[in-house]
N, C-alpha and C positions, 0 to 999 in steps of 0.2 A: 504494500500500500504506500504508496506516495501522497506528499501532502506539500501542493505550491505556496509558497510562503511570496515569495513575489516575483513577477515578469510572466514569463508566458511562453509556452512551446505546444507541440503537437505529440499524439501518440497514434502509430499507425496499429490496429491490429485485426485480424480476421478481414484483413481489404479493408477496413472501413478506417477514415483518418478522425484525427478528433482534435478540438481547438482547445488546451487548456490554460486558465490562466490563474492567478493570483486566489487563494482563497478556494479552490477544487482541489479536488484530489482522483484520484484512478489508481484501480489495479491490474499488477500484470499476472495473470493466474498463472499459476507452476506449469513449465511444460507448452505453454502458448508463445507463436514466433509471434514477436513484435518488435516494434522499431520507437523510441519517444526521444526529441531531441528539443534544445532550449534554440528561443525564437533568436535570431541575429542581433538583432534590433535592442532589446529588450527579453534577457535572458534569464530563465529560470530560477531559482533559488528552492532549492526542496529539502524536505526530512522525509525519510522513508523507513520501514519498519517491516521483515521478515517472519512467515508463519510456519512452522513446521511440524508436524505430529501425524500421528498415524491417522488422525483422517481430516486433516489439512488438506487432500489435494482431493477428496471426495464431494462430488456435486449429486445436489438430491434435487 
């Protein structure tokens, strides 16, 4: 989980692109190809925080 603290980038995943900025946050599920990078212009700043346990990567 990620969490933008200020500026602004994008995250590609499953084809689809996403605009993130200042104040959102996104996750990248275990195991999913993605791409997230901090805008030129005005660039990201984040804190982020990993999950892992035996049924961490289990979807219901």
């Amino acid at each position: 989980m990620h969490f933008v603290k200020e500026g602004k980038g994008t995250l590609t995943i499953e084809g689809h692109t996403f605009h993130i900025h200042k104040n959102q946050c996104f996750i990248v599920p275990a195991g999913e190809v993605s791409l997230y990078a901090a805008d030129k212009k005005d660039p990201w700043k984040y804190s982020w925080i990993g999950f892992l346990g035996i049924e961490s990567s289990r979807k219901t």
